[in-house]
C-alpha positions, 0 to 999 in steps of 0.5 A: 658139279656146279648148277649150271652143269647139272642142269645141262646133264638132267636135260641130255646135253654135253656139258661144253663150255659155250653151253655153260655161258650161254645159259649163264649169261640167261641166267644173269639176265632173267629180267628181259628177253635176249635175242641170239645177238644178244647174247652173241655181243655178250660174250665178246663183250667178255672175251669169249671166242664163240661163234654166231652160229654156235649161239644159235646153234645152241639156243636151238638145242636149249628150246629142244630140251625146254630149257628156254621158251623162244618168242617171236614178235612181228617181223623182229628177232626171235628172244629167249627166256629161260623156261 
């Protein structure tokens, strides 16, 4: 079982597979914040067919389960971060 895997089971989620990239592209990036855009335009940048919806969608259930903090700065976009 990869990490990636076990971390997603330990906090009650279905592994998927937009799941995995979501949290590996955070993982990759743990030195800045990412808005859901973000990481949106990183997964097609990398051929991934997953929707916006989907990346936030996602987010969403990852800040539930306390995988990321979300934050929000005045009137821009909200950015995540790993916890």
């Amino acid at each position: 079982m990869s990490p990636d895997n076990k971390e997603l089971k330990d906090v009650g989620l279905k592994v998927t597979h937009p799941r995995i990239k979501i949290l590996q592209i955070l993982e990759s990036e743990s030195q800045r914040h990412l808005s859901a855009d973000d990481i949106y335009r990183h997964l097609h940048e990398h051929g991934e067919d997953v929707g916006i919806a989907t990346v936030y969608r996602v987010l969403t259930q990852f800040e539930t389960a306390g995988l990321v903090c979300r934050h929000s700065f005045d009137n821009g976009p909200a950015l995540y971060e790993l916890n």
